[in-house]
Wavefront OBJ file of the C-alpha trace (Angstrom):
o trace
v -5.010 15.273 -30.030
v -2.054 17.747 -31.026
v -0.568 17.643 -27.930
v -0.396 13.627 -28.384
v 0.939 13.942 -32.124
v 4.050 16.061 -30.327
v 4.683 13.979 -27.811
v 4.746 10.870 -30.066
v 6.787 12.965 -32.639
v 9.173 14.527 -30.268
v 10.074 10.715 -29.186
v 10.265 9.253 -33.004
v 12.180 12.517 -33.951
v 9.782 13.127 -36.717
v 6.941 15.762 -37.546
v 3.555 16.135 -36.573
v 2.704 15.204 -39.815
v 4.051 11.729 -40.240
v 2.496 10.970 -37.314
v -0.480 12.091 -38.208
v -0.346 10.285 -41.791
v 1.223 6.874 -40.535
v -2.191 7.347 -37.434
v -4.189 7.564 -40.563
v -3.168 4.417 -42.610
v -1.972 6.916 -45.373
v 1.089 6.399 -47.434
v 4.257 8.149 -47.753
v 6.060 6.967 -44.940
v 8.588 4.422 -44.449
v 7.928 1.033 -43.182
v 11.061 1.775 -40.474
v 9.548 5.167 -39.424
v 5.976 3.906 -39.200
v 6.752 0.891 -36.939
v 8.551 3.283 -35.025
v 5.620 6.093 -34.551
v 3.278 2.417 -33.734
v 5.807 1.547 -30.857
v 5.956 5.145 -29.316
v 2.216 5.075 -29.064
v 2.263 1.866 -27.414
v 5.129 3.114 -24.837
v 3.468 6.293 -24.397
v 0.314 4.742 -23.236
v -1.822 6.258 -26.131
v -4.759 4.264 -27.859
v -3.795 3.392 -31.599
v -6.754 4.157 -34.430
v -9.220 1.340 -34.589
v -8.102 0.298 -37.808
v -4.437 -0.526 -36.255
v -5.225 -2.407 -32.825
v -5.362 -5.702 -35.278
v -1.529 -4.930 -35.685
v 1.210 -6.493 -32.906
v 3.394 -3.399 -31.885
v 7.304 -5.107 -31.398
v 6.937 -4.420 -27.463
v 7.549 -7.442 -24.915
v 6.921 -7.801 -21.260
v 9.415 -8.769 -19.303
v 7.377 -9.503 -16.091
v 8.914 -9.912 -12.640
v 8.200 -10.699 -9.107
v 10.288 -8.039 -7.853
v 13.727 -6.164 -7.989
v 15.202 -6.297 -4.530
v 17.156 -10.347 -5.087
v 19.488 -9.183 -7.423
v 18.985 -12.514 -9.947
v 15.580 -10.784 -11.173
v 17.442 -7.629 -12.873
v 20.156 -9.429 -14.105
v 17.730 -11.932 -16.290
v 15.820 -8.939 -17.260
v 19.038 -7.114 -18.494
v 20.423 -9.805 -20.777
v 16.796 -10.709 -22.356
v 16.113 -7.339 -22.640
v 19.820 -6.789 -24.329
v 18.887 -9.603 -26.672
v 15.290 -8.360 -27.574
v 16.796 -4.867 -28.469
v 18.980 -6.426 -31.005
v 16.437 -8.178 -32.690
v 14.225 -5.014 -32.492
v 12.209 -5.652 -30.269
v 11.253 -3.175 -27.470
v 11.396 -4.617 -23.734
v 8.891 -3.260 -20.936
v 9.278 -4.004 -17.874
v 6.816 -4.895 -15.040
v 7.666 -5.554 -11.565
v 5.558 -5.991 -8.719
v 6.169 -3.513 -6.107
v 3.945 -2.668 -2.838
v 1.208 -0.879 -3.308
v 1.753 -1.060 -6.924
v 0.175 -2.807 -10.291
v -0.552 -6.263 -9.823
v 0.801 -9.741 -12.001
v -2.578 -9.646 -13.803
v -2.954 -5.966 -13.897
v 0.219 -5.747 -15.803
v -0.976 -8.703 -18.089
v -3.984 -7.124 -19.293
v -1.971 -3.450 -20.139
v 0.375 -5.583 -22.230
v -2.362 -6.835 -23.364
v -4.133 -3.483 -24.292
v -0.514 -2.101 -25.597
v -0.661 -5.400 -28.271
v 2.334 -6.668 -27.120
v 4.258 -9.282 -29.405
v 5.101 -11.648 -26.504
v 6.099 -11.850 -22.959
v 8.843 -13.489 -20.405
v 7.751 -14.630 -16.913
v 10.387 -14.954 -14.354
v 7.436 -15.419 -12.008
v 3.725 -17.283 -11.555
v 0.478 -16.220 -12.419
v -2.703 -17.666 -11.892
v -4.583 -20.321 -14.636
v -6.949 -17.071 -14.490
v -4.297 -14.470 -16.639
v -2.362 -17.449 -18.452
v -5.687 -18.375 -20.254
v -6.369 -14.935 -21.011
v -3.105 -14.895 -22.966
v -3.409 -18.254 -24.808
v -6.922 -17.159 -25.852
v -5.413 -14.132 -27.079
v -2.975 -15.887 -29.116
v -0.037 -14.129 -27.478
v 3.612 -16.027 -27.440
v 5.070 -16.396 -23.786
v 7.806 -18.118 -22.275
v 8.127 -19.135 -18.852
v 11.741 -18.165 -17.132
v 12.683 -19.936 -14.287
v 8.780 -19.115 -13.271
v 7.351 -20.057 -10.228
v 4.661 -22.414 -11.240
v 4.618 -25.886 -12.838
v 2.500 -27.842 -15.886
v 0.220 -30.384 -13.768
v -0.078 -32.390 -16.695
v -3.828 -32.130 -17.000
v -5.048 -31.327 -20.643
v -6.827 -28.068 -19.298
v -3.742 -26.659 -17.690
v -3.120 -23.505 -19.488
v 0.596 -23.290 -18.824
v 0.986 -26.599 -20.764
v 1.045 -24.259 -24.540
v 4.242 -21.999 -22.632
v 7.914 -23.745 -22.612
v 9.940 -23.385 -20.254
v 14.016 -22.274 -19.235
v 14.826 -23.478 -15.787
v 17.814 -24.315 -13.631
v 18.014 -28.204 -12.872
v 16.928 -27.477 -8.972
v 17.767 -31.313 -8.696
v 21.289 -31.178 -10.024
v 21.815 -27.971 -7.712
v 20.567 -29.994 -4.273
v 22.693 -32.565 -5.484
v 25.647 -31.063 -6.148
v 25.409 -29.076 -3.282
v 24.605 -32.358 -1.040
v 27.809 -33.621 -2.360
v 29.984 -30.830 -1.545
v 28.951 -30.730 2.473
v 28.827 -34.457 2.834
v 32.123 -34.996 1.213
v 33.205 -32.271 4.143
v 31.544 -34.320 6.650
v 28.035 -33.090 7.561
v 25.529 -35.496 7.905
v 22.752 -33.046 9.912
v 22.102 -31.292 6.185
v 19.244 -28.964 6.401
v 17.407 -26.924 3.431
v 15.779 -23.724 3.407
v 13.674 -22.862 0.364
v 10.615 -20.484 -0.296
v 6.950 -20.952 -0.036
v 5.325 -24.429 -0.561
v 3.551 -23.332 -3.567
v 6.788 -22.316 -5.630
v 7.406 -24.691 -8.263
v 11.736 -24.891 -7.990
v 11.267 -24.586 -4.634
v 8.863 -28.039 -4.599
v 11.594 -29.414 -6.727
v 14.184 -28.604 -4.093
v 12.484 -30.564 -1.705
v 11.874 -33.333 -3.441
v 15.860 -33.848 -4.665
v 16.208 -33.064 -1.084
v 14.369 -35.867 0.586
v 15.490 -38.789 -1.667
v 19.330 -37.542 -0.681
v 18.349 -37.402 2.668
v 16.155 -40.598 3.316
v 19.180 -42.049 2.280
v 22.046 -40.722 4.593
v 19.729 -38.919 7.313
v 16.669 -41.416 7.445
v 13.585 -39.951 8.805
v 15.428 -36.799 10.132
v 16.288 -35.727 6.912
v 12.414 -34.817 6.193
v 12.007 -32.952 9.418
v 15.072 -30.728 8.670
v 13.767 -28.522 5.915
v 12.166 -25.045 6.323
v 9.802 -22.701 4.027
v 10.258 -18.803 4.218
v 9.619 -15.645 2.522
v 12.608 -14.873 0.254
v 13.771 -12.549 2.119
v 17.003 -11.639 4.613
v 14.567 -11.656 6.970
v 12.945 -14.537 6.002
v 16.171 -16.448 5.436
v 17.317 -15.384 9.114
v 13.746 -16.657 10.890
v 13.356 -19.847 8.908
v 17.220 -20.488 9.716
v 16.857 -20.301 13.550
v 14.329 -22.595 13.649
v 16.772 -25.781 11.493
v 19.686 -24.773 13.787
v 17.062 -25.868 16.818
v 17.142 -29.160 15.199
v 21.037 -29.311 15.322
v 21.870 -29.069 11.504
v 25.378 -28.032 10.997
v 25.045 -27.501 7.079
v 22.388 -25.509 5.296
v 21.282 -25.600 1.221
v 19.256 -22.465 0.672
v 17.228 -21.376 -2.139
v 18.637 -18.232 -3.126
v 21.514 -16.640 -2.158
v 19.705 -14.018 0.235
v 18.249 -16.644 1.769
v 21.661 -17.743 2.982
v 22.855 -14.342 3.713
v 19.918 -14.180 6.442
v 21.016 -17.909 7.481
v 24.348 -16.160 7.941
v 22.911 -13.700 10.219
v 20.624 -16.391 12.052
v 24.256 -18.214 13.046
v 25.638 -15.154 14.164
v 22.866 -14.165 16.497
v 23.368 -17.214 18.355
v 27.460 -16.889 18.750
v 27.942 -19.773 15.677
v 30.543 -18.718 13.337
v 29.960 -19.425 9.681
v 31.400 -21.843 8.494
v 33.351 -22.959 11.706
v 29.752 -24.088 13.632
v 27.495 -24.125 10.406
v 27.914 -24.458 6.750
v 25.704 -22.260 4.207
v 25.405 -22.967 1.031
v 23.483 -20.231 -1.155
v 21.719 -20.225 -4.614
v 21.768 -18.173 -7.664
v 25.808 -16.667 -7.425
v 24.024 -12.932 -7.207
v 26.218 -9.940 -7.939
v 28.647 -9.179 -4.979
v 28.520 -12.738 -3.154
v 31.993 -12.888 -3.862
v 32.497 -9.794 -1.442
v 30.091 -10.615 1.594
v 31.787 -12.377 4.842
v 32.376 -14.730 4.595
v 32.318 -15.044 0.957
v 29.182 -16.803 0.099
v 29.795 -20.978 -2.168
v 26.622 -20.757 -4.018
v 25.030 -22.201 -6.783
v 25.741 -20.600 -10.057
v 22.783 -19.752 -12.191
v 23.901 -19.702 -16.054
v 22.161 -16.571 -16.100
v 23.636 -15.347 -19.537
v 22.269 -18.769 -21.327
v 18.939 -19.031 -20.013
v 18.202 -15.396 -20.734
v 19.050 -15.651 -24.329
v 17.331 -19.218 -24.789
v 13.948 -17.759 -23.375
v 14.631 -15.122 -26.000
v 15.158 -17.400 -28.776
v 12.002 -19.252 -27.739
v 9.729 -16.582 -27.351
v 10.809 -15.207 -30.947
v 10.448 -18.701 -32.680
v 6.715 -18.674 -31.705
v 6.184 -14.328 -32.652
v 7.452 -15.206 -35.889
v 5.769 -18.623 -36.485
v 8.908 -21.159 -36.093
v 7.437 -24.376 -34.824
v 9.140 -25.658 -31.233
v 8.206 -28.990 -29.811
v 10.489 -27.728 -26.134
v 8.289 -28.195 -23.476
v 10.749 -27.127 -20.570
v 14.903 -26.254 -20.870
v 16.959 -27.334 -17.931
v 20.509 -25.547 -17.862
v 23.151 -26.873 -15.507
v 24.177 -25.046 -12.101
v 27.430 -24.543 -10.858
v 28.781 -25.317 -7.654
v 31.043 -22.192 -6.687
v 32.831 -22.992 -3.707
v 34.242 -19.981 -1.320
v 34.442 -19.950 2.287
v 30.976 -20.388 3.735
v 31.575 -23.966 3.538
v 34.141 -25.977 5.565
v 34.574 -29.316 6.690
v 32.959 -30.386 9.962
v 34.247 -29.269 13.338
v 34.870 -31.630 16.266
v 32.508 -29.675 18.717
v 29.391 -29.986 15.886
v 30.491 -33.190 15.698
v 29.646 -33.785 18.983
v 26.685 -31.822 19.610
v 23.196 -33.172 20.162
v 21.403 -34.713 17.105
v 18.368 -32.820 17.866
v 19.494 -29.703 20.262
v 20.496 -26.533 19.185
v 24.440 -26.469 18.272
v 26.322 -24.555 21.093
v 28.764 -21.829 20.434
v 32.823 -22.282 20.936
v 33.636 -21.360 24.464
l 1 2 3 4 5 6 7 8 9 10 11 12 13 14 15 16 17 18 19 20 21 22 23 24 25 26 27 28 29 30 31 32 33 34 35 36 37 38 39 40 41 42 43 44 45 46 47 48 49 50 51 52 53 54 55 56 57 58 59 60 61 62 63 64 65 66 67 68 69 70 71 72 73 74 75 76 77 78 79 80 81 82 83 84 85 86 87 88 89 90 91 92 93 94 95 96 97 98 99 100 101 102 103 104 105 106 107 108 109 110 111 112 113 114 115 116 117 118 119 120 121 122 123 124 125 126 127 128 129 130 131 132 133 134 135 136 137 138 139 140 141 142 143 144 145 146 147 148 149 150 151 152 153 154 155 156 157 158 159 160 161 162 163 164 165 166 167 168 169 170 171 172 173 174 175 176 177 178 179 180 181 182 183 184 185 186 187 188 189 190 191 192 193 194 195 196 197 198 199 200 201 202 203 204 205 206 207 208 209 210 211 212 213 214 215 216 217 218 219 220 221 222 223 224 225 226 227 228 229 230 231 232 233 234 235 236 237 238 239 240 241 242 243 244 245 246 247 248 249 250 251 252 253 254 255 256 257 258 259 260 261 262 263 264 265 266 267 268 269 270 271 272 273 274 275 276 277 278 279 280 281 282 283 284 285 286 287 288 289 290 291 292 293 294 295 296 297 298 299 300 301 302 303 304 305 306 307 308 309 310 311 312 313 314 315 316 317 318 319 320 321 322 323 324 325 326 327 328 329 330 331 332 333 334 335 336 337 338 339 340 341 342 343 344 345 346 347 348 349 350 351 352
């Protein structure tokens, strides 16, 4: 027990004994420097009295899916910007292999009393009811999962900030038409990942109307990964696409690779178009036209949300849909003559 009162004091930068009177519920002590010794408890991993688990330590989860796609740290680091300057302490939980789980991470914020949490990915109804049952506020950020509608669907008590997926296949189904593709092909992630589902959807009414029934056959689910990108990739340029919409920008950096390994230049034989405008696309080659994710808005709106409901300001949002950006650079061009000419349903051939 005194080696705990150090530790806790040595990170407050008070004494044992203020620890040990704020542990006790005994006066004396600041409100400032009590909520302070509360949170360092909660960080440390240490179990507060029983007479001060009833009390919500200013700690929220910032939950993620993983750290390797660059758009998952740069949410966390403007929400967690914003939640320090309302004073509010971020922790962050990502998935990694081999390590703690989505629902293993919700019930520790759940042990550590958290005041709220972010999702930038899906859970099962399992963990989401566990939350709402606990009476804990959370927001939903461009997470992977979707309200059904039904009255029992858990997620239906979170709102939501998401990118307009439609407006991005649109706008992006605009650009490479107006350069002359009509063999458009998409590449998004699993079948179960809500923007992904509504990627497809914005997809097929474009392309039932200037690909008929092709249009349908010329999308592809993969892992987002390079090498999921690259895999999934080969496969649409065997049906002859000459432009591709991906889901996330390293998605279209293994499309990239995919036309390379078969002697297609990029954007000469094919067209990519990525997703998200990820740090550094500016710099790959060629330099990636992506859609922009308004990364710095949604962050601080899931923010705002999430703090409305910890401190009891009624919010009728259901869902927030921000506005892409098209940012065009050099992975798009118009269409050649020899794509032009190659077989609607064969692979494209290289330039001899």
């Amino acid at each position: 027990m005194t080696r705990r009162l150090s530790e806790v004091a040595r990170r407050v930068g008070v004494s044992d004994a203020t620890v040990s009177r704020v542990l006790n519920g005994k006066p004396g002590v600041s409100d400032a420097t009590r909520q302070a010794v509360l949170t360092a408890v909660d960080v440390l991993g240490y179990e507060r009295p029983t007479q001060l688990r009833g009390v919500r330590a200013r700690l929220v989860g910032l939950v993620l899916p993983e750290l390797q796609n660059p758009i998952f740290p740069a949410l966390a680091e403007v929400a967690g910007g914003a939640l320090v300057q309302l004073g509010y302490t971020p922790v962050l939980c990502t998935r990694t292999a081999g390590g703690l789980t989505e629902a293993e991470y919700v019930s520790m914020l759940l042990d550590q009393h958290v005041s709220g949490v972010i999702f930038c990915g899906g859970l099962s109804a399992e963990e989401y009811a566990a939350l709402l049952r606990r009476g804990v506020p959370v927001v939903l950020l461009n997470a992977a999962v979707a309200h059904t509608g039904s009255a029992t669907d858990p997620t239906a008590g979170f709102p939501q900030v998401s990118t307009d997926d439609a407006a991005a296949v649109q706008q992006a189904y605009a650009h490479l038409t107006a350069l002359g593709h009509t063999r458009i092909g998409l590449l998004v992630g699993p079948a179960d990942h809500s923007p992904s589902r509504r990627k497809v959807a914005a997809f097929t009414k474009l392309a039932a109307r200037s690909q008929g029934g092709d249009g349908a056959r010329r999308i592809g689910h993969a892992l987002f990964s390079f090498e999921g990108g690259q895999a999934t990739a080969t496969e649409l340029y065997d049906q002859g696409v000459t432009a591709l919409i991906c889901g996330s920008d390293i998605l279209a950096l293994g499309a990239v690779r995919a036309a390379r390994r078969r002697g297609l230049a990029v954007p000469h034989d094919i067209s990519v178009v990525g997703y998200d405008d990820s740090a550094f696309m500016n710099y790959t080659d060629p330099p990636l036209t992506t859609l922009r994710q308004p990364i710095e808005a949604m962050s601080r709106a899931a923010v705002t949300l999430l703090v409305n409901q910890i401190t009891g300001v009624t919010s009728t949002v259901k869902e927030l849909l921000h506005e892409p950006e098209l940012v065009v650079r050099n992975s798009t061009a118009p269409l050649s003559g020899q794509a032009q000419r190659g077989p609607l349903h064969g692979p494209l051939r290289a330039l001899p």
